[in-house]
C-alpha positions in Angstrom: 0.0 0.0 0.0 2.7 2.6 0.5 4.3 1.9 -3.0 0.4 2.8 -4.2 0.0 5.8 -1.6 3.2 7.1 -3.2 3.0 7.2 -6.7 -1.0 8.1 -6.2 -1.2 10.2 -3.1 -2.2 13.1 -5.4 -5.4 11.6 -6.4 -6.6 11.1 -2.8 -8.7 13.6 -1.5 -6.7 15.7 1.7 -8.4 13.8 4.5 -7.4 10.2 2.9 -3.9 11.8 2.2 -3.6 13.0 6.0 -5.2 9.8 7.3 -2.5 7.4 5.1 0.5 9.3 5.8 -0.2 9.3 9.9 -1.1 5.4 9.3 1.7 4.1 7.2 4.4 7.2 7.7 4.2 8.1 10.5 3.1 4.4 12.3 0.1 6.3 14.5 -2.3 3.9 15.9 -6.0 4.2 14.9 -6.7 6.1 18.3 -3.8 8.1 17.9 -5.4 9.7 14.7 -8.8 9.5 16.1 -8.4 11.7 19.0 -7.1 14.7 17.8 -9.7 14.8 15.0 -12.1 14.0 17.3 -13.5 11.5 15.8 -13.7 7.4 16.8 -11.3 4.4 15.9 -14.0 3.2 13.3 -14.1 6.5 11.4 -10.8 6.4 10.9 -10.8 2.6 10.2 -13.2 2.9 7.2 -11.7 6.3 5.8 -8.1 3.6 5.7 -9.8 0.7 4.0 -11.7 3.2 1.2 -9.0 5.0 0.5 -7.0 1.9 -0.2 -9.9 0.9 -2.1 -9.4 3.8 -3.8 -5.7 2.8 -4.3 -6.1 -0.6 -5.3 -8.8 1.0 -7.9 -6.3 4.0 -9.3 -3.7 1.3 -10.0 -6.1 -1.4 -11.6 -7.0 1.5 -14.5 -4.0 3.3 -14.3 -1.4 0.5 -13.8 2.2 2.8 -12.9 3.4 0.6 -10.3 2.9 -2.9 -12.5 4.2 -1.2 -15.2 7.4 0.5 -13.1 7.7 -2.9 -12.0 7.9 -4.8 -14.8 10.2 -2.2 -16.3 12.8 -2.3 -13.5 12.9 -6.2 -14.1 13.6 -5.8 -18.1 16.4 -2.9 -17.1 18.0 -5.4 -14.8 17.7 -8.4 -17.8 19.1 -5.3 -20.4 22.5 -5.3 -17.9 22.9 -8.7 -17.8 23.2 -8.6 -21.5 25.2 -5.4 -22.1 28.8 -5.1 -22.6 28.9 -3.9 -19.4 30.6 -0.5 -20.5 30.2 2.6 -19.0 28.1 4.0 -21.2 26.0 1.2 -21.3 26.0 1.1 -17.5 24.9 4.7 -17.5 22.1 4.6 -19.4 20.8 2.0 -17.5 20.9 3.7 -14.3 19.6 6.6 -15.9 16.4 5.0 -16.8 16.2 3.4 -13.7 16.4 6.9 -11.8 13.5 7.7 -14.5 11.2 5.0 -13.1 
């Protein structure tokens, strides 16, 4: 979930944003967000599991993390059969940084 909170935080509404980051960043407890808002456990609770819903949905159409996946694996299967130059080398890790 924190690969998918990363590459589509921005798509998240604020609240689900906020709530994810305290869950997963920042390792808060469910009561530990809860309190300060105000608000119980189970609020928080549900906002988690539809917002990672919402995730799981983002990267289903979208697909960046399969995709930056699979791409990172054919990189690393591009070096095995390079000359190993520099140059070669380079542009590897270049794309890599890219992904």
């Amino acid at each position: 979930m924190t690969v998918l909170f990363d590459i589509y935080e921005p798509l998240l509404t604020e609240k689900q944003r906020d709530t994810l980051d305290l869950y997963y960043n920042e390792d808060l407890s469910l009561r530990e967000i809860a309190d300060p808002e105000g608000t119980t456990r189970q609020a928080v609770m549900n906002r988690i599991i539809k917002s990672e819903k919402r995730l799981l949905e983002l990267e289903e159409m979208l697909g960046v993390y399969k995709r930056s996946k699979t791409a990172g694996v054919l990189l690393d299967r591009l070096a095995e059969l390079t000359d190993g130059s520099d140059e070669a080398a380079s542009l590897i890790k270049q794309i890599k940084e890219l992904l």
